[in-house]
PADO-949126 format. One record per atom (N, C-alpha, C, CB): residue in one letter; x, y, z. Coordinates in pm, whole numbers, plus 50000, padded with zeros to 5 digits. Each point is the difference from the previous one (the first is absolute). Glycine has a CB too. Layout:
// residues N
AXYZ...
***
This chain:
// residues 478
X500844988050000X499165012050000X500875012550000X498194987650122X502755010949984X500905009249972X500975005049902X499474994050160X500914994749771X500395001049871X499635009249843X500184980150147X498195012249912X499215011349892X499815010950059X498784985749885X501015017650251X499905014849998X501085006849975X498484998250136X502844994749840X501285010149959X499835001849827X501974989750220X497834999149696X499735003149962X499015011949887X501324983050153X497255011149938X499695014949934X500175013150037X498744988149943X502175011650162X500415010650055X501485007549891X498854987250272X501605001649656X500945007149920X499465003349849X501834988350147X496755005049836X499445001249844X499375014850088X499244969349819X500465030750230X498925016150031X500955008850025X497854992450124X503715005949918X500915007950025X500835005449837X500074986450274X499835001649653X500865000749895X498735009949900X501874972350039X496835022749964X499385007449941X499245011550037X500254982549919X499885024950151X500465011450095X500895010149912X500034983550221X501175006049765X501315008849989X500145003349835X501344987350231X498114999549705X499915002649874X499015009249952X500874980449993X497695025650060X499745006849963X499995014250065X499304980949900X501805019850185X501065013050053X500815002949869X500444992350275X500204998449688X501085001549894X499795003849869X500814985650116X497625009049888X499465004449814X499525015850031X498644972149884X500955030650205X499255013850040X501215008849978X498104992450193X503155006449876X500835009450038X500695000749863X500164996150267X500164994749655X500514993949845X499085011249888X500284967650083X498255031949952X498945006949898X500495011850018X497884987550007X502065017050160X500125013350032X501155006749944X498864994650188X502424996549829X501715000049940X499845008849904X500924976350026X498535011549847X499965003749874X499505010049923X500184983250039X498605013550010X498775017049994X501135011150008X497444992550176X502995008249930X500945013750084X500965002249876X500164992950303X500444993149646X501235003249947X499735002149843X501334986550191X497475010749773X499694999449876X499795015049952X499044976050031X500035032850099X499335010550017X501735009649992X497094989850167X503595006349886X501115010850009X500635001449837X500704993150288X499334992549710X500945001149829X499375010149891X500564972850010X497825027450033X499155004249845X500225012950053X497894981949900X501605021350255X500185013150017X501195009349983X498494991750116X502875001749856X501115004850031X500425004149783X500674981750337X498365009349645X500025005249818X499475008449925X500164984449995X498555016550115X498825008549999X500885013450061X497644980150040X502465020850037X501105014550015X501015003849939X499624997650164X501314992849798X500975006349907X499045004149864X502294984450100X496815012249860X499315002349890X499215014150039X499854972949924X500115028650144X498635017850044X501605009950012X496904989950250X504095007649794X501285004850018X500585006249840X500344980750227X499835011249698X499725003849869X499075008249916X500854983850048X497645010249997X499265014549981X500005014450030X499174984750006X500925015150123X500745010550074X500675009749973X499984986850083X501145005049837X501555009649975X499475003349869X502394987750127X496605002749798X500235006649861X498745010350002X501224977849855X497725024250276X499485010849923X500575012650111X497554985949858X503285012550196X501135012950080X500115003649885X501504993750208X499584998749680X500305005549896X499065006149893X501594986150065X497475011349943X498815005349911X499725013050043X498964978549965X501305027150153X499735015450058X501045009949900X499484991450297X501685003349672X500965008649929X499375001949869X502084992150119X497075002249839X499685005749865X499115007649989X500634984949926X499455026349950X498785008350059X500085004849838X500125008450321X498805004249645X499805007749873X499665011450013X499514984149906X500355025549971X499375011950002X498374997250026X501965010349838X497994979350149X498305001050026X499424983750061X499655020649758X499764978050307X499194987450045X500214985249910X498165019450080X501554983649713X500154992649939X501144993749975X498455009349959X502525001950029X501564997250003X500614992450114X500115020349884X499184981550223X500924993550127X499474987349977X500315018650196X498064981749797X499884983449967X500724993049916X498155003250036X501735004149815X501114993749893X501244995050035X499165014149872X501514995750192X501435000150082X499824988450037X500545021950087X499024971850070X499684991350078X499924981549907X498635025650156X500624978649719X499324988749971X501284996449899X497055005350041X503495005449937X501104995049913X501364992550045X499045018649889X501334992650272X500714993150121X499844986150018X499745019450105X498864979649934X499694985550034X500224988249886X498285011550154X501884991249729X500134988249916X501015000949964X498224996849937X503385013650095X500924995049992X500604995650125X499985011049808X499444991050317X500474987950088X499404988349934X500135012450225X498754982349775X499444988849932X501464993949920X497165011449970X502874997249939X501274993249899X501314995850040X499105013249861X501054999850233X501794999250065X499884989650123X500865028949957X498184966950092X499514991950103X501274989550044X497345002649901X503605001450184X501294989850019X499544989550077X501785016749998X497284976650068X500094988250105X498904988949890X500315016550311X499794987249531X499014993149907X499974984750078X500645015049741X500734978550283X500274981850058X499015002250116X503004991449955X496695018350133X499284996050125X498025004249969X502875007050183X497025006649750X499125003449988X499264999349864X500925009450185X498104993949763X499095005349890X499005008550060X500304980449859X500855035250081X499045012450018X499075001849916X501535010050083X497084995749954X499235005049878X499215011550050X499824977349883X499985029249992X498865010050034X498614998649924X501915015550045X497104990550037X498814993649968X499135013849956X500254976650177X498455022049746X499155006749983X499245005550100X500234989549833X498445013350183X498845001250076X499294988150014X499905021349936X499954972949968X499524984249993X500514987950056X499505008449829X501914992550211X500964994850028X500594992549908X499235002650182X500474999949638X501064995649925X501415003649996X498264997849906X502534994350039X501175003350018X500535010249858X500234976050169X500015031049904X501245006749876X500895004349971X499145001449977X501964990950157X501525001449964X500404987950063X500465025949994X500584968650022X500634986650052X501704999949931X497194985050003X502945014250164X501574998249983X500864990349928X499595008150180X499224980949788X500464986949899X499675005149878X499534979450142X499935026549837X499625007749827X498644989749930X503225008049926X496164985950163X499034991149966X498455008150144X502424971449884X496445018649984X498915008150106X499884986050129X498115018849767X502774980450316X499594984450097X499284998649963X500454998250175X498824993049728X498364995550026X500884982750038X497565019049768X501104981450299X500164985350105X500865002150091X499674984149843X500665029650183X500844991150158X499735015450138X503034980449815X495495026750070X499985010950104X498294999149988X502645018049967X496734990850189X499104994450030X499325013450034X500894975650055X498085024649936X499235017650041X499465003450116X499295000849806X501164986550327X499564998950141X500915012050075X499384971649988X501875031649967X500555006650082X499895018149959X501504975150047X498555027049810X499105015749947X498604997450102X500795003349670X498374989150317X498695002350080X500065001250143X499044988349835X501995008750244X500154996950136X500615016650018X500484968050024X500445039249892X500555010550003X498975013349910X502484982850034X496345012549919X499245013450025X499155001950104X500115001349797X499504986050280X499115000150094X500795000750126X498324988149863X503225014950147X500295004850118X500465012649987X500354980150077X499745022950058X500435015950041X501345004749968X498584997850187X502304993249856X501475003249948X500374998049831X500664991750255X498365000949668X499985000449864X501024989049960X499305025349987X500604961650111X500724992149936X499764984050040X501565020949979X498964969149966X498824987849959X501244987049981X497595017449828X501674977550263X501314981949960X499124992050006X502335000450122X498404988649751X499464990449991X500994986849974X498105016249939X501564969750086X500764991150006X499384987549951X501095012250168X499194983149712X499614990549928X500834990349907X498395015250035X501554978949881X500764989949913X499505005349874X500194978050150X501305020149746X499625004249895X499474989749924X501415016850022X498254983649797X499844989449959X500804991849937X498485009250016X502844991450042X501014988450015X500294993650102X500755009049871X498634997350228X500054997050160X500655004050050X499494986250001X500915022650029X501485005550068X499135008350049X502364998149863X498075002950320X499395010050083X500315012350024X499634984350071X499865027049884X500375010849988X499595013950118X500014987149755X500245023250252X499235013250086X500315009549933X500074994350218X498405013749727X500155010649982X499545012650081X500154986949825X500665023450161X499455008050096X499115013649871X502414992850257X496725016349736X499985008049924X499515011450116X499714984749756X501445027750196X499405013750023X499215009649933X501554996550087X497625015349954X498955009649945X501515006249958X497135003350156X503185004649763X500765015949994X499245006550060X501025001449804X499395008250295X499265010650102X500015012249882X501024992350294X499625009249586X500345013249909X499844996349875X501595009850135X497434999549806X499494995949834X501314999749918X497525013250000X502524976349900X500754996649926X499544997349890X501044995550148X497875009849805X499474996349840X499424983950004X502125017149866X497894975750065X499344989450043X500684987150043X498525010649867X502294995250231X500464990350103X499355001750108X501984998749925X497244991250124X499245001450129X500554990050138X497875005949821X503274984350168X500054994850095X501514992349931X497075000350116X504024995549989X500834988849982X500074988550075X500985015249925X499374978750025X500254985449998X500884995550042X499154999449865X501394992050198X501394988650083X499244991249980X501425009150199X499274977149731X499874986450029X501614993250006X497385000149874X502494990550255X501004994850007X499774983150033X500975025150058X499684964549870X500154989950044X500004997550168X501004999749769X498634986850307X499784995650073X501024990550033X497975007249953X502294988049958X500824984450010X501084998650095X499674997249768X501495013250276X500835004250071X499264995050131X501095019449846X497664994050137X499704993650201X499094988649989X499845024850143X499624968949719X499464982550055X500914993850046X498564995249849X502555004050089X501194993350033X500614997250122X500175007849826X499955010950230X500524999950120X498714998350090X502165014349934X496824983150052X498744993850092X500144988349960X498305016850025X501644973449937X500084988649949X501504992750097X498595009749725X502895000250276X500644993450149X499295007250094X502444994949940X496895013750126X499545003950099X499204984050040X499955030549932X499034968949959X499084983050022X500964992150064X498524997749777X502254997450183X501434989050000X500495005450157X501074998649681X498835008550343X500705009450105X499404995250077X500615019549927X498044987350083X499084998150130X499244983450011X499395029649977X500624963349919X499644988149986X500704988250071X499305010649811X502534993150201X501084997550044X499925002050175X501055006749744X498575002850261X500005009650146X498614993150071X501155027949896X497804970350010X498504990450097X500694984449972X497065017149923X503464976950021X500174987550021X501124999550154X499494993849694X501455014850295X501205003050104X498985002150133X502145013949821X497144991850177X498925001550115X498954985850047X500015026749894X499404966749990X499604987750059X500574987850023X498655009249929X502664992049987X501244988250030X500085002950187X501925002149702X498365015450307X499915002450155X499334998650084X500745009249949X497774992149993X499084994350106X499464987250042X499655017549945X500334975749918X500314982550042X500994992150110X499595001849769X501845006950212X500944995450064X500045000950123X500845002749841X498735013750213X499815005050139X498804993950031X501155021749989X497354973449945X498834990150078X501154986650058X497285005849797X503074986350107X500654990050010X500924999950122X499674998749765X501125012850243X500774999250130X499165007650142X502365000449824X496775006550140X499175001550058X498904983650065X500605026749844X498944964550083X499634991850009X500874992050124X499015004649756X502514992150191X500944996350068X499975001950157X500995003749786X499675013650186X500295006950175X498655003050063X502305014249942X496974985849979X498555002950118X499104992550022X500025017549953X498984979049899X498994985849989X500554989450083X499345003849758X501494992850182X500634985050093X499995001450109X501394993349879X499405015250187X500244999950164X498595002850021X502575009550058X496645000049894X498665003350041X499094989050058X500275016549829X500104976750043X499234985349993X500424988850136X500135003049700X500904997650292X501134994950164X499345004850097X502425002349930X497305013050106X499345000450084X498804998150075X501365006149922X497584994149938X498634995849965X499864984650075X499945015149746X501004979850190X499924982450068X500115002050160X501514985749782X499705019350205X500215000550221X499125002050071X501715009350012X497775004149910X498295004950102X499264994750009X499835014449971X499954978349909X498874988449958X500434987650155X500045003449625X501244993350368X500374990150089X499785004950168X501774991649794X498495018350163X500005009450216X498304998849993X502515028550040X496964975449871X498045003450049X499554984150000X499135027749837X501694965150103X499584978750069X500324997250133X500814987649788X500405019150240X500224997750167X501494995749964X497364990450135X503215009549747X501354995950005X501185011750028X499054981549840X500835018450266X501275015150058X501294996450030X498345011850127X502254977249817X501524995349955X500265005249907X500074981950066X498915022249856X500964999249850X500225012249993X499144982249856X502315020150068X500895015449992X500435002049879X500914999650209X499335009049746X500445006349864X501415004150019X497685009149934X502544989349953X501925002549979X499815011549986X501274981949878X500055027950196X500125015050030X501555001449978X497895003550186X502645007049703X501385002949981X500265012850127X500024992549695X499395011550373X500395012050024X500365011549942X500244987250102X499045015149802X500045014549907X499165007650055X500444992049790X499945017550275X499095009950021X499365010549884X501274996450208X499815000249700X499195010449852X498624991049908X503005012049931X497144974350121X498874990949922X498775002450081X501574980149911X497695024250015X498774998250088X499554989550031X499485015349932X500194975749947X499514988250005X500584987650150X499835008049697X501524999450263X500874990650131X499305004550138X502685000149877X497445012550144X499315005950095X498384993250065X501495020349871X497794983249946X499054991150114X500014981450026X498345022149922X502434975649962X499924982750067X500825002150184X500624982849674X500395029650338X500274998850157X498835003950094X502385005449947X496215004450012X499155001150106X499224989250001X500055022149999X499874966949841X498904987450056X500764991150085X498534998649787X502904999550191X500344990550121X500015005650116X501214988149877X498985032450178X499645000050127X498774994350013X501275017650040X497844984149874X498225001850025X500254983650063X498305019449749X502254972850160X499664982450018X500624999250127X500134988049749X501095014950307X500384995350115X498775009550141X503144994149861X496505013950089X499785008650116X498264992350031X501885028249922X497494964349957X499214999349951X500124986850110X499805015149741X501294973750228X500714986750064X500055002050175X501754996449755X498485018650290X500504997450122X498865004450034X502415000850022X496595005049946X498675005450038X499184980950033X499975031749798X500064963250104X499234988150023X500294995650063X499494996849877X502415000750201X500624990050073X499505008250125X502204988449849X497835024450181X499115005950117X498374998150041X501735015149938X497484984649895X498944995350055X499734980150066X499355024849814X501674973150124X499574982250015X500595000850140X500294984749733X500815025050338X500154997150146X499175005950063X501974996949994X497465012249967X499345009550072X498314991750044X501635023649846X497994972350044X499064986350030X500374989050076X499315004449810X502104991350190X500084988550069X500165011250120X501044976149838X498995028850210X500545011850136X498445000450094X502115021449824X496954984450077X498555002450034X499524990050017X499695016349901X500614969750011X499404986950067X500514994550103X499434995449821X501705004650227X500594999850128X499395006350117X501774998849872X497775020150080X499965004450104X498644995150057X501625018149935X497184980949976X498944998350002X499534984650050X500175019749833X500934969350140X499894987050083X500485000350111X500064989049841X500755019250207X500495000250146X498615002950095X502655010149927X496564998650060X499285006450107X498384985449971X501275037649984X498804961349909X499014995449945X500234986150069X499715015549775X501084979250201X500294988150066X499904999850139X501274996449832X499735013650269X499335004250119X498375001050053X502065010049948X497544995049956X498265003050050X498914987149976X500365027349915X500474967649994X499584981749968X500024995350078X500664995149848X500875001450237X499914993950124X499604998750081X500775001149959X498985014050125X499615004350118X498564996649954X501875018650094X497364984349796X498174999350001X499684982850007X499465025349808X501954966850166X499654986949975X500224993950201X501104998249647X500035013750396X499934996550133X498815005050092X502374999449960X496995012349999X498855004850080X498744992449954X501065023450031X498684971149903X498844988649937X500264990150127X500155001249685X500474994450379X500454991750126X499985005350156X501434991349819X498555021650155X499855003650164X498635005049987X502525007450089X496884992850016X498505000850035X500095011550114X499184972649944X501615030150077X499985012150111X500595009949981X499844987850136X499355021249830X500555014449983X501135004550086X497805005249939X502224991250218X500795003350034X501634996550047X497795006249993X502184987349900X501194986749998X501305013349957X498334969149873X502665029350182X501195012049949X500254995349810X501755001750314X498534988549681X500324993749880X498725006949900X501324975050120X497475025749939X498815008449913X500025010649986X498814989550045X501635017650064X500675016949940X501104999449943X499275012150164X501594980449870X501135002149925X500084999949827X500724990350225X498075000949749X499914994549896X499055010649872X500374975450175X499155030649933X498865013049954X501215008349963X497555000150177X503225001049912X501125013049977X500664997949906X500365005450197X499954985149775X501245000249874X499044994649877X502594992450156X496205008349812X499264997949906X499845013949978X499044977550042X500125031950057X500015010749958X500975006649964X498584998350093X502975000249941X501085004549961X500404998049886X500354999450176X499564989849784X500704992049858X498715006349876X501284970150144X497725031449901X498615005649913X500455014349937X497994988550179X502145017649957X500315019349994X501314996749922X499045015150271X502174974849692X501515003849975X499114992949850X502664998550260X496544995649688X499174998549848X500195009249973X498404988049997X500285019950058X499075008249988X501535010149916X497464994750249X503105007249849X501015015149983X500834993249842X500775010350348X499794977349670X500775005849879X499144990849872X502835005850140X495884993749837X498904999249919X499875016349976X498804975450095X500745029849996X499995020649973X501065001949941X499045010450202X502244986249830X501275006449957X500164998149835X501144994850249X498494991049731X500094999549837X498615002649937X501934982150006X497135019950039X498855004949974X500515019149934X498454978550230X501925026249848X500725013450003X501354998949901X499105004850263X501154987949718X501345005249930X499514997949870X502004994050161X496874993149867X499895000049788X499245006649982X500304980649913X499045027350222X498665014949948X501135009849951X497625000550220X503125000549830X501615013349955X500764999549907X500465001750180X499204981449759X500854999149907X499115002749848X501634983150173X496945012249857X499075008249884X499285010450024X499774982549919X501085028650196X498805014350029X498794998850035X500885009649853X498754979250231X498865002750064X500395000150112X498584992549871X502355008050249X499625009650094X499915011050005X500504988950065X498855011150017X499345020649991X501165002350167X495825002449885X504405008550112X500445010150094X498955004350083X501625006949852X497824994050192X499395010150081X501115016550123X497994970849981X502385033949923X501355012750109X498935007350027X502695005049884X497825000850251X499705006650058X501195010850061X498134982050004X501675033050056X501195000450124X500194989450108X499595022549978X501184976750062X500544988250113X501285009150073X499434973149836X500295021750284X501715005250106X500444982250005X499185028050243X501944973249654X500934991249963X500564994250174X500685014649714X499534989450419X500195001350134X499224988750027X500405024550041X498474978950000X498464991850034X500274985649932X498095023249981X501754978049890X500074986549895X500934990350005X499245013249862X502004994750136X500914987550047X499774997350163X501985006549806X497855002950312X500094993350111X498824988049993X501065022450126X498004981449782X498954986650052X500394986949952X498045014449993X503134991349890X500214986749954X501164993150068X499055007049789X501714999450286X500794991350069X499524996650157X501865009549838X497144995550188X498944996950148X499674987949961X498805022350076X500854974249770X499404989349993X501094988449979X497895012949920X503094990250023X501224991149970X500984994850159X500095016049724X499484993050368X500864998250173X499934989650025X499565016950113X498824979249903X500414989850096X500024987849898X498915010450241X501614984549693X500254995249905X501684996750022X497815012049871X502735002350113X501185003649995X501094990750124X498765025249892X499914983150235X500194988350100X500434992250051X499355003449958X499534986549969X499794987549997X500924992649961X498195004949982X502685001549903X501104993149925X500975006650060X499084994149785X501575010250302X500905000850110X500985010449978X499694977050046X499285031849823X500835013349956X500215009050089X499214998749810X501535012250156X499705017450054X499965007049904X501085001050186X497655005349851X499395014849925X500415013250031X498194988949992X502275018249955X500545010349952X499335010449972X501214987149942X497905021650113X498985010349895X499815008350128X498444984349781X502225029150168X499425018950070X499395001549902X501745014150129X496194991249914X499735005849933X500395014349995X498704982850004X501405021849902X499965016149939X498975002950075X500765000949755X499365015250347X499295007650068X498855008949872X502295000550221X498285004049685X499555008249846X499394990449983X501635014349887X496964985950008X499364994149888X500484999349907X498615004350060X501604985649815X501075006049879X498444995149887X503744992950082X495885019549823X498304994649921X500894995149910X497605017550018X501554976749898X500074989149880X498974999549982X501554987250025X498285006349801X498945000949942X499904983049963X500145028549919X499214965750126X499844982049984X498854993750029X502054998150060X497954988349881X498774993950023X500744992550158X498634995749689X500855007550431X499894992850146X500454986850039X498295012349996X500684981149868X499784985750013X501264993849918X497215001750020X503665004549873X500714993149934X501595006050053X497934995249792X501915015050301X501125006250037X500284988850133X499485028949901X499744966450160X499634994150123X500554982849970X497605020050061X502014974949805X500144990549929X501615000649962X497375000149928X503155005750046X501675007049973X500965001250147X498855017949784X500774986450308X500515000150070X500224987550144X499435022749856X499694970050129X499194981550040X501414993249916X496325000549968X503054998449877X500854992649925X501284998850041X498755005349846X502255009550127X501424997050070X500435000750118X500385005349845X498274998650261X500644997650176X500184982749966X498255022250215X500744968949726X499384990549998X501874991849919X496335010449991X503714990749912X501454996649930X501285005250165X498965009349637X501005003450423X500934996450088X499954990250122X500355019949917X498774979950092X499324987450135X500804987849926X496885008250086X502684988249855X500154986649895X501564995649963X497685008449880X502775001350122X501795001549926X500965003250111X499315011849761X500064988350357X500715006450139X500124988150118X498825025949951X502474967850070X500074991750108X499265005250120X502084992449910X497605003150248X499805002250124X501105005850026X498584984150051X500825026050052X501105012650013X500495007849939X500374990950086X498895013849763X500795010949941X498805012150023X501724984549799X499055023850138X499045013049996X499905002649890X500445009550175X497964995949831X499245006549866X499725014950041X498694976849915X502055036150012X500045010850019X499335008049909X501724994450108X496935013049925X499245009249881X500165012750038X498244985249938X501905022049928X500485013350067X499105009549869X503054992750143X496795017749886X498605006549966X500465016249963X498314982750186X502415023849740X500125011549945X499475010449889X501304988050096X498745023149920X499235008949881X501335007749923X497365005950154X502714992349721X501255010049922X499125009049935X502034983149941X498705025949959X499175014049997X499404997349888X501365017550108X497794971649784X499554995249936X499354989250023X501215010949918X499474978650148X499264986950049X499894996850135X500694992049816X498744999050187X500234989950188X500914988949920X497045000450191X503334991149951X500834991349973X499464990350127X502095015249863X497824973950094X499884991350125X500964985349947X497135011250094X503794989150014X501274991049978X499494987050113X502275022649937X497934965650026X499774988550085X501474990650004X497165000649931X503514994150155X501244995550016X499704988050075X501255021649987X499904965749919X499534989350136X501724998749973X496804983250008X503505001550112X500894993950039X500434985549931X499275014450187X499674984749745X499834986549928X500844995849931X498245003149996X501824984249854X500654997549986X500685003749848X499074987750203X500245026349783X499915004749897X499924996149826X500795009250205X499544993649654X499644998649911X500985000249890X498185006350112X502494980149864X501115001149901X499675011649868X500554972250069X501165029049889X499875009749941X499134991749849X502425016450143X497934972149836X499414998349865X498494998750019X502104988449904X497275014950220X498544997849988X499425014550018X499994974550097X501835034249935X498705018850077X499045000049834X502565027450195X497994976549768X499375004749844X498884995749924X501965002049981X497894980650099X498704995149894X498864999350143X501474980449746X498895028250368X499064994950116X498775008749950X501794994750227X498085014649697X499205011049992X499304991549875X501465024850103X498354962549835X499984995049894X498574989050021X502925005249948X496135000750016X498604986850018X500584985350011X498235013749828X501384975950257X500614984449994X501434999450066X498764994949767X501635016250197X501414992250034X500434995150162X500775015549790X499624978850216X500624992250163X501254997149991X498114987850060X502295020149986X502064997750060X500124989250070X500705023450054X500574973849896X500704989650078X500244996550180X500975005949767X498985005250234X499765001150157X498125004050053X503095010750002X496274987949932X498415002750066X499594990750043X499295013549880X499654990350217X499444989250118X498195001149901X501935007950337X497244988049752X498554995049961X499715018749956X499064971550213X500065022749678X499195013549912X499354992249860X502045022950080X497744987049906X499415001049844X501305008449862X496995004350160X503775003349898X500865007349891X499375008149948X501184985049950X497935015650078X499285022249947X500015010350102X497944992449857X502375003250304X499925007350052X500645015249975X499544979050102X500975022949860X501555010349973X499265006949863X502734981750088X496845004549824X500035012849853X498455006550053X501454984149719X497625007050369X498745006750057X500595013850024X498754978950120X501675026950002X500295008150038X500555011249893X500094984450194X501145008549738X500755007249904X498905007949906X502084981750010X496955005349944X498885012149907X499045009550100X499624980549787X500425017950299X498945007050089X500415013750018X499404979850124X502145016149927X500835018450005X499295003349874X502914999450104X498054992649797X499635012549849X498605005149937X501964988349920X497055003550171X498605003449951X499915014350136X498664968649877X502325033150200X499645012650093X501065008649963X498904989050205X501905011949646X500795010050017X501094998550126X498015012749885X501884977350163X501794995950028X500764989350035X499755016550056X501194985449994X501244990749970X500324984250103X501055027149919X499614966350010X500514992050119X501644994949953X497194990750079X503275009950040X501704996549960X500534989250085X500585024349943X500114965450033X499814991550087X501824999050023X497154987349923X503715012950177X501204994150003X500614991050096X500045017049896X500464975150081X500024991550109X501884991349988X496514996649988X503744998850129X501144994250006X500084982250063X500675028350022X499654961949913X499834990349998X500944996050196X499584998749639X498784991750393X500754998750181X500235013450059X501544978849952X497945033450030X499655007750054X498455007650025X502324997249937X497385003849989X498395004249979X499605010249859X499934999350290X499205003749728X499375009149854X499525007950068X499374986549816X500725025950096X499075020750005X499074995249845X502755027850103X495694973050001X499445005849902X499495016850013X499474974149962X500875033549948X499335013349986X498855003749905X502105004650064X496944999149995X499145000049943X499565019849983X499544968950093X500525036449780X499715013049983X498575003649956X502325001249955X497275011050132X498055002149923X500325019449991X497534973850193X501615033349726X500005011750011X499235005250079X500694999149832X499855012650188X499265008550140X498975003249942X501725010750132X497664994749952X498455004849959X500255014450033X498314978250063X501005029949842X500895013149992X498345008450067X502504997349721X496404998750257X498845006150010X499785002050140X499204991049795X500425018750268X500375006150151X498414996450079X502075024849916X496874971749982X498934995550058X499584988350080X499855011849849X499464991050247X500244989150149X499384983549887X498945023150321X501314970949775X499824985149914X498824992549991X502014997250059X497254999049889X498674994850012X499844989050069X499635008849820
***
């Protein structure tokens, strides 16, 4: 299929070009044909010209005499006529017969009465015409009015052969005929290598994509490293596209096996315990609360990261909505680490947090700022042996707030800082999750206009900073 579309891609190209070449060829010739006649046609009015300048010098005692004078002038140029090999002068009547000729004969057959008629019916009083005689030989005559009575000379005559400029139009043909074949020999050659350096690889690439949209994201295209080839260029963005395309899937297939993990752990738990409370008959058996408690626990730890990817794939096709409001950025985080304490606790941490005496406003949705700040107390709990400290610290700069969270943990190799901000992905060092937590957050800043920076040192702990803009509007808060 592809084959033929190159093909008729070079018959519609070639015939394209060929009828570029006849157009510009017509136009050529026309141009060049138009210059030759015109350039004969002027030396011929040039001659008229000079000879009736000279016709002013003659003159008489009276009107009749000057004509006489004139008409007599004029028929011995006729006679003395020196360019006889190029021209045949004549002078003509009123009728436009002839009645002088520089050949001493009346031309009949090789003169024509189109160009006397063309030269009384114009203004300047003069008339060309261009025809074949009746030997065939292509000729131009030009004829002028005399502007000055001359007795019965009323007009002259120039005829001159043609043959000179058929000739030299005739190589002009050869010329330009030479010059359009030199042009489609060129454009055949350049489709053809065109075909080569572009179609082909084109076609190379056509297949790969074809192979990446089946699911085959091994396969790679040969790349010279030319940065001046385009073509090279893009076979190098389909193999980024294919690998990036490759490590995206190898993230989603862990990222599923990750979520089915996380989701059989609790699930399995709540199995048990309902298969152990089907057996006790007394509510007030410890083993029956106990069993209530960590059902309801393992339910609410669903529940949350069911919301969490519920939310990220609403963010990832724009349907969560924002709801912002003003907010004192102060308030919001303390509730969220009131709620993260005893937690914190429990797991044998120390907490770290002066609130700010100042309010610092911000403009945010409550619920997803609240959701952001959970998430990574929630990642330092998790990543933090017994006995370390988790330190939040809460500042306003003269554009933004800043709220910095610090743990002790066991921080985040360097080959994983960079892809942690990355949907799916799970480092080599991560404990139980899902692997969106981070890019959750990460899109959440940028759906509020700000930032998150994460740095961390491996067996020491991680800074996350998290940046929002101030709220500049001085009106109390709703």
């Amino acid at each position: 299929m592809r084959s033929g579309i190159t093909r008729r891609w070079l018959r519609g190209s070639l015939l394209i070009t060929v009828l570029l070449v006849l157009l510009v060829e017509v136009m050529f010739l026309y141009s060049a044909t138009r210059s030759y006649y015109n350039g004969v046609q002027q030396t011929m009015y040039r001659r008229f010209s000079s000879i009736t300048g000279q016709l002013k010098m003659y003159t008489g005692e009276t009107s009749q005499k000057t004509a006489a004078s004139r008409s007599v002038a004029l028929r011995r140029m006729v006679e003395q006529f020196s360019d006889k090999d190029k021209y045949e002068f004549m002078l003509l009547d009123s009728y436009g017969g002839v009645i002088a000729s520089s050949s001493g004969t009346d031309a009949e057959g090789i003169v024509t009465r189109t160009d006397f008629e063309q030269a009384q019916d114009a203004v300047d009083g003069q008339g060309i015409a261009i025809y074949r005689t009746q030997s065939g030989e292509m000729v131009m005559a030009a004829c002028c009015l005399v502007p000055y009575a001359a007795e019965d000379v009323a007009a002259m005559r120039l005829v001159t052969s043609l043959t000179l400029v058929e000739e030299q139009l005739k190589r002009t043909v050869v010329v330009a005929l030479i010059m359009g074949a030199a042009v489609l020999a060129f454009t055949i050659m350049s489709g053809l290598y065109f075909v080569r350096s572009i179609v082909v690889p084109l076609g190379q690439v056509e297949r790969t994509a074809a192979g990446i949209a089946r699911g085959e994201l091994d396969v790679r295209l040969p790349v010279t490293g030319d940065e001046r080839d385009e073509v090279d260029r893009l076979r190098g963005t389909i193999n980024r596209m294919a690998e990036g395309l490759e490590e995206t899937e190898k993230m989603k297939n862990e990222f599923i096996s990750s979520v089915s993990h996380e989701l059989r752990t609790p699930l399995t738990s709540i199995r048990g315990w309902v298969e152990t409370l089907r057996t006790l008959d007394d509510p007030s058996d410890e083993n029956y609360r106990k069993g209530l408690e960590i059902i309801n626990n393992e339910t609410a730890r669903l529940y949350n990261m069911v919301e969490e990817l519920l939310d990220f794939s609403r963010l990832q096709n724009g349907r969560l909505k924002m709801t912002c409001r003003p907010l004192d950025l102060v308030a919001e985080l303390t509730d969220a680490v009131l709620f993260c304490e005893a937690r914190i606790q429990r797991e044998g941490l120390v907490l770290v947090y002066n609130e700010p005496e100042e309010m610092i406003p911000v403009y945010a949705d409550p619920d997803r700022l609240r959701q952001v700040f959970i998430n990574i107390l929630d990642n330092a709990i998790k990543y933090s042996a017994p006995g370390g400290r988790i330190t939040v610290k809460l500042w306003a700069g003269e554009y933004k707030a800043f709220v910095e969270i610090l743990d002790q943990g066991r921080g985040i190799p360097p080959e994983d800082l960079e892809n942690v901000k990355t949907k799916f992905y799970k480092g080599s060092n991560s404990v139980r999750g899902s692997g969106i937590g981070l890019a959750l957050v990460d899109s959440i800043m940028t759906a509020l206009d700000g930032t998150m920076d994460i740095k961390s040192t491996l067996g020491r702990g991680t800074v996350v900073t998290l940046g929002l803009p101030l709220y500049k509007n001085k009106k109390p808060f709703s």
